[in-house]
C-alpha positions in Angstrom: -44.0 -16.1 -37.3 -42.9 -18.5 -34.8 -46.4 -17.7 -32.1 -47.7 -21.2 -30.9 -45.0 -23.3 -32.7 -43.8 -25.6 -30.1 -39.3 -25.1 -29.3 -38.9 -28.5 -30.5 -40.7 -27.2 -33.5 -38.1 -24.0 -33.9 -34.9 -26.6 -34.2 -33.4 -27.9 -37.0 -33.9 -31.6 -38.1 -30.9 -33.3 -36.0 -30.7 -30.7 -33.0 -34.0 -31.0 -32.7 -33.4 -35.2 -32.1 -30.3 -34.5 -30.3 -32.5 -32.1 -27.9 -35.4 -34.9 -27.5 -32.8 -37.8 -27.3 -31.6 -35.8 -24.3 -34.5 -34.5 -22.5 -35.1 -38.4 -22.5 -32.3 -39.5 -21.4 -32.0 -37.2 -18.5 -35.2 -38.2 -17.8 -34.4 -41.8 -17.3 -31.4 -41.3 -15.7 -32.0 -42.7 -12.5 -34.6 -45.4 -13.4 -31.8 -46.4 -15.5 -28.6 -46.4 -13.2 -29.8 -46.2 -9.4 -29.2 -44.1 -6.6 -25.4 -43.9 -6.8 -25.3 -42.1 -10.3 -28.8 -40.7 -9.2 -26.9 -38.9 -6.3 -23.7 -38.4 -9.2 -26.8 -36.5 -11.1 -27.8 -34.4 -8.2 -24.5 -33.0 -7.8 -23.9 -32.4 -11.3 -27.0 -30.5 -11.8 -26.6 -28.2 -8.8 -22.8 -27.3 -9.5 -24.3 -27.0 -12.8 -26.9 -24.4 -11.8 -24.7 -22.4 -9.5 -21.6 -22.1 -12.3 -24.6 -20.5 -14.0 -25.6 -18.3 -11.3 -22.5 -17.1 -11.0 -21.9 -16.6 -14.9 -24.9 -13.6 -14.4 -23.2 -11.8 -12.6 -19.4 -12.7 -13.2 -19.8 -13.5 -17.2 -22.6 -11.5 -18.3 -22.1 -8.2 -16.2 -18.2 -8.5 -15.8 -18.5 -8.2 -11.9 -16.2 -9.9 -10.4 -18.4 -11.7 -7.2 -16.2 -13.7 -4.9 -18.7 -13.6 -2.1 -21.3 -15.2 -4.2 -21.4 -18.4 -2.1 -22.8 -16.6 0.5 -25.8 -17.0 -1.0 -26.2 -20.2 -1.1 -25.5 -20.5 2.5 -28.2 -17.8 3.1 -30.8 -19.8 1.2 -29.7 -23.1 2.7 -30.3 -21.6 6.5 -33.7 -19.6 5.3 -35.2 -23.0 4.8 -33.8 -24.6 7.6 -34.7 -22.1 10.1 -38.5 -22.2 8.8 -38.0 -25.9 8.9 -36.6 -26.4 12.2 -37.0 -23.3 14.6 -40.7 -23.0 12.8 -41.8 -26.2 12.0 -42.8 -24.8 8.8 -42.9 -27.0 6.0 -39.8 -27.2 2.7 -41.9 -25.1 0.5 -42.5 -22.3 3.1 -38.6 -22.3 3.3 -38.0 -22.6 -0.3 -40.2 -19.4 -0.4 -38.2 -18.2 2.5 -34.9 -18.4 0.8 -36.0 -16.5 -2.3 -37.2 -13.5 -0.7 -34.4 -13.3 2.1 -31.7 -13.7 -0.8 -33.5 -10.9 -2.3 -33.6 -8.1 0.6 -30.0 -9.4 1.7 -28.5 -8.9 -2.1 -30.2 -5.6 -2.8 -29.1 -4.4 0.6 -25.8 -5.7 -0.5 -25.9 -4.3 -4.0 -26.5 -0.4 -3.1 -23.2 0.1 -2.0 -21.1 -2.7 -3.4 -21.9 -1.4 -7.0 -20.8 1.6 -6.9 -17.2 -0.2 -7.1 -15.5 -2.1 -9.8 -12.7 -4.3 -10.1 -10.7 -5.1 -7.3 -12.6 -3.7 -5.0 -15.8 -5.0 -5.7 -14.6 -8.7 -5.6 -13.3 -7.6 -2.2 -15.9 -6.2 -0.6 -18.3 -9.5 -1.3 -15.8 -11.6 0.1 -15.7 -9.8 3.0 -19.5 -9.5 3.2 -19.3 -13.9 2.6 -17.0 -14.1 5.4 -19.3 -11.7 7.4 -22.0 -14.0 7.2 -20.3 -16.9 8.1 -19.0 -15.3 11.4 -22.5 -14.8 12.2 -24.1 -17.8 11.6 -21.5 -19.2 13.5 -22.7 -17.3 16.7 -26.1 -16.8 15.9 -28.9 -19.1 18.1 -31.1 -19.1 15.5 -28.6 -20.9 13.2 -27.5 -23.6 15.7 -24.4 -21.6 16.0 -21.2 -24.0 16.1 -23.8 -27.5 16.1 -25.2 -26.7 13.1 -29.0 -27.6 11.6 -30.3 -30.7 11.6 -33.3 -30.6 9.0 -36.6 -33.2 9.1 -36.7 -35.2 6.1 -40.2 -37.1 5.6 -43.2 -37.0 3.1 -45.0 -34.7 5.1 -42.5 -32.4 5.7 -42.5 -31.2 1.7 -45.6 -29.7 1.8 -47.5 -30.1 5.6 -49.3 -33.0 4.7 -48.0 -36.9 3.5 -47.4 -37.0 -0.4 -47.8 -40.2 -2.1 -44.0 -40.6 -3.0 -40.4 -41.3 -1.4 -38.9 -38.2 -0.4 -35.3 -39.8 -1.6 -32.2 -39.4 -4.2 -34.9 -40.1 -7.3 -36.5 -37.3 -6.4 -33.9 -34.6 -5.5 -32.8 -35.6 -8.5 -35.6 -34.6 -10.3 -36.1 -31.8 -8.0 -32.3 -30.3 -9.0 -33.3 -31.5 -12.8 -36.2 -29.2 -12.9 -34.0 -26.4 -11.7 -31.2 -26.9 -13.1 -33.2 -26.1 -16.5 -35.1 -23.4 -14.9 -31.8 -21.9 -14.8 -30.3 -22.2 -17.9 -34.3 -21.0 -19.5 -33.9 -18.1 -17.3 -30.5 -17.7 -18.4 -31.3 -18.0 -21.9 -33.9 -15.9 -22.3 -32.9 -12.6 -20.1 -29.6 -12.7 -21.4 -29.5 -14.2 -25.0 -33.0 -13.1 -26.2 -34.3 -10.1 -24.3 -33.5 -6.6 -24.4 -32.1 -6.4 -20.6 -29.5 -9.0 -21.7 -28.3 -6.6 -24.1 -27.9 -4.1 -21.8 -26.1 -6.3 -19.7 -23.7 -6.9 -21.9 -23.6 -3.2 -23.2 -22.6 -2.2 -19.2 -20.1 -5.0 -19.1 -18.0 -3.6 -22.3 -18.2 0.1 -21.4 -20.6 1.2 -19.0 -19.8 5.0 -20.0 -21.2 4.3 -23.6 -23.9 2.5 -22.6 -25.2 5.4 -20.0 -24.6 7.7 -23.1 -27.4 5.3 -24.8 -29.8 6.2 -21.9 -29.2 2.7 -19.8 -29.7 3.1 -16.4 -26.4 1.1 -15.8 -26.8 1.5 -11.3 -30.7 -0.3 -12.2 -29.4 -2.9 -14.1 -26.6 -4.3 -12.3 -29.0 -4.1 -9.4 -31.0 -6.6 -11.1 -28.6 -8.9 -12.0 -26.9 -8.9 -8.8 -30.0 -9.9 -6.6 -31.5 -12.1 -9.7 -27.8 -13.9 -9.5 -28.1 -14.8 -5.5 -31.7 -15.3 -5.7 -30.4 -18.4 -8.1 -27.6 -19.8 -5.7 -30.0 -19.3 -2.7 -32.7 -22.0 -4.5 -30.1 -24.1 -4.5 -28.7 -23.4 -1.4 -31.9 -24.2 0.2 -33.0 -27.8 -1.7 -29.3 -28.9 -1.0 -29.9 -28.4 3.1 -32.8 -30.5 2.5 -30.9 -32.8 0.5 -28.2 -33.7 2.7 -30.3 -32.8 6.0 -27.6 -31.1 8.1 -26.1 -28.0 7.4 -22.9 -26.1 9.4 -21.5 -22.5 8.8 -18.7 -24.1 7.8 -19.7 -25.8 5.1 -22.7 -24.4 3.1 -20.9 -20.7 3.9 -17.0 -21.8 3.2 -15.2 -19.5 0.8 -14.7 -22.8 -1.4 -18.1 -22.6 -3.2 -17.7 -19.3 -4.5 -14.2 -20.5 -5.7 -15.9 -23.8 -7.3 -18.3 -21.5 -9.0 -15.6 -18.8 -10.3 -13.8 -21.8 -11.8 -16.5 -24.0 -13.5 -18.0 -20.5 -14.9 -14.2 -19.3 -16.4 -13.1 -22.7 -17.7 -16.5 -23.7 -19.3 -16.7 -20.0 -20.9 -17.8 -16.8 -19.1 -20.4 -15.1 -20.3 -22.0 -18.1 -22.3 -25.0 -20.0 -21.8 -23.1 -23.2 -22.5 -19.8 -22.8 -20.7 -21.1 -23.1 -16.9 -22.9 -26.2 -18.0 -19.3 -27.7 -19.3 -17.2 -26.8 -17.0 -19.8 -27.8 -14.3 -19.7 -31.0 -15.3 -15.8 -31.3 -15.7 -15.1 -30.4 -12.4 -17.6 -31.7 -10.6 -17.0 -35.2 -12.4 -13.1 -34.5 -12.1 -13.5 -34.1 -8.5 -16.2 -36.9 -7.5 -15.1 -39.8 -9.7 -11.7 -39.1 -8.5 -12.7 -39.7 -5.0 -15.3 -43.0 -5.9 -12.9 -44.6 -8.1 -9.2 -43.3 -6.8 -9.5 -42.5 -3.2 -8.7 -39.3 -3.5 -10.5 -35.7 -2.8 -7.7 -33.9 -4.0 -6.2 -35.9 -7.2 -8.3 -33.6 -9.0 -6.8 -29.7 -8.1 -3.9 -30.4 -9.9 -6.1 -31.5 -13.1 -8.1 -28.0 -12.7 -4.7 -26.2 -12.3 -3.4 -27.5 -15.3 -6.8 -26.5 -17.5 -7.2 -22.8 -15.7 -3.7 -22.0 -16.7 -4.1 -23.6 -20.5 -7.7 -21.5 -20.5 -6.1 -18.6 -19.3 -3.1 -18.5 -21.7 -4.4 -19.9 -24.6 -8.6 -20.0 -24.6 -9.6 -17.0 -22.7 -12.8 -18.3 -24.4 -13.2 -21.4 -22.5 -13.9 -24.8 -23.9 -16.5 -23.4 -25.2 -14.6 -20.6 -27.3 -12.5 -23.8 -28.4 -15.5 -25.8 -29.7 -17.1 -22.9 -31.4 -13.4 -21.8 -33.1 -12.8 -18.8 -31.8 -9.3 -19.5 -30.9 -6.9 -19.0 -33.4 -4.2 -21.8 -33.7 -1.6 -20.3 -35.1 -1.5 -18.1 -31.9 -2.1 -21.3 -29.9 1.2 -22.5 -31.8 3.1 -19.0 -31.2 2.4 -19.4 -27.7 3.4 -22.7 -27.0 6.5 -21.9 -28.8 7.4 -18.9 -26.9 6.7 -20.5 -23.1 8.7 -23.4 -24.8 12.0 -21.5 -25.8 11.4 -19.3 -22.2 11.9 -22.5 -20.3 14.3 -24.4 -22.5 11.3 -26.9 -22.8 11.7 -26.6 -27.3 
């Protein structure tokens, strides 16, 4: 029986360390290194959190979502609408962004659903680019100008709070949901029984009706669970940065960020988004900081999505855990080698 026995508890000797050692150090990450790798940390944790997001739907269910970054515009102009057509405070439009994701992905998720491959992935990228379109004409939006959001200590919850409303504490603020996430993530789909049935739609959804899973319910729930993820992002990022444009918290490039960090970290894993998070988000920020460059990086990511695809369809992940076999990593190499007179 495991009732009442603390998760550190639950772990074995050294992971259980390994686990404290961390929690720690994320902890003191920005009392340690200051607000340049604080704002490093803040970035890292959200791309970290939407890969995730993403995975729900896209690893775990085997729907292919390219409009999923739609969401996390949706949530980022939910808050500031309440914020700055309102006057309500963050919170109200942190509340905001979770329930207008909701309505806007079940709405979504009726019709969408009832398709699969191909034309699911199209049909939420055309809805993504739908939004856009109208956010860029909308009033209430700012249209073409844009939001510019209030950033005080008064504005987080309608009355002054005794603390700096700065990178040390978005940091802390993405932290918290960053591991929100991956608890969420881990415990509906790893532990519970609806993660099961997940996973038992994604590899035949015939069979699994045949169990008695109510397959249309299901990936109902993960869809709108998915964007209510990206949208809680979506909404403390518009806060974060204070200005937000159609153009930006709605371009097509999120989803594509999120498709990426999700497939080379390891779809369907609890791990991989958090890997391949970090490896493109580092790859493409410490590129920029140290090289000069915002685009030294794509060529990086090209190279590792076409190794993934042709030899780890696992991910990094897959890799670590040995589940690709390197005598087929050999035969391959071999093969592309003699094809192109490279061997």
């Amino acid at each position: 029986m495991t009732d009442g026995v603390p998760f550190l508890d639950r772990l074995p000797g050294a992971r259980r360390y390994w686990y404290a050692g961390l929690a720690v150090f994320l902890i003191a990450w920005p009392l340690l290194f200051g607000n340049f790798w604080a704002r490093i940390g803040v970035g890292a944790l959200m791309w970290i959190g939407l890969a995730q997001s993403w995975n729900m739907i896209g690893g775990y269910a085997g729907y292919l979502d390219f409009g999923h970054g739609a969401y996390f515009g949706i949530g980022a102009f939910a808050a500031g609408i309440a914020m700055v057509q309102f006057g309500y405070p963050f919170l109200v439009g942190f509340a905001l962004a979770l329930v207008v994701s909701a309505a806007i992905a079940y709405l979504v998720a009726v019709p969408t659903l009832r398709l699969t491959g191909a034309y699911f992935a199209i049909a939420t990228w055309a809805f993504a680019e739908s939004m856009k379109q109208v956010a860029l004409v909308t009033e209430i939006t700012g249209g073409t100008f844009g939001l510019s959001l209030p950033r005080s200590p008064e504005t987080f919850i309608g009355v002054p709070v005794p603390f700096q409303i700065g990178e040390t504490f978005f940091y802390y603020a993405m932290l918290v949901l960053c591991l929100a996430t991956l608890a969420l993530t881990y415990y509906l789909f790893e532990r519970h029984e609806f993660g099961y049935r997940v996973k038992a739609l994604r590899d035949d959804q015939d069979a699994a009706e045949s169990l008695g899973i109510d397959t249309t319910r299901v990936k109902r729930q993960v869809y709108v669970l998915s964007c209510m993820v990206a949208a809680v992002f979506g909404s403390v990022h518009a806060w974060y940065i204070v200005y937000i444009h159609p153009n930006d918290v709605l371009a097509a490039i999120i989803t594509d960020r999120m498709v990426i960090m999700a497939l080379l970290g390891g779809l369907g894993t609890l791990t991989g988004p958090v890997v391949g998070g970090l490896l493109v988000f580092l790859l493409e920020r410490l590129s920029s900081v140290f090289l000069g460059s915002t685009t030294f990086y794509l060529p990086l990511i090209g190279i590792l999505i076409m190794i993934t695809v042709l030899f780890a369809p696992s991910g990094i992940i897959g890799i670590l855990r040995g589940e690709v076999d390197r005598d087929e990593v050999r035969k391959n190499v071999k093969e592309l080698g003699e094809k192109f007179d490279l061997l």
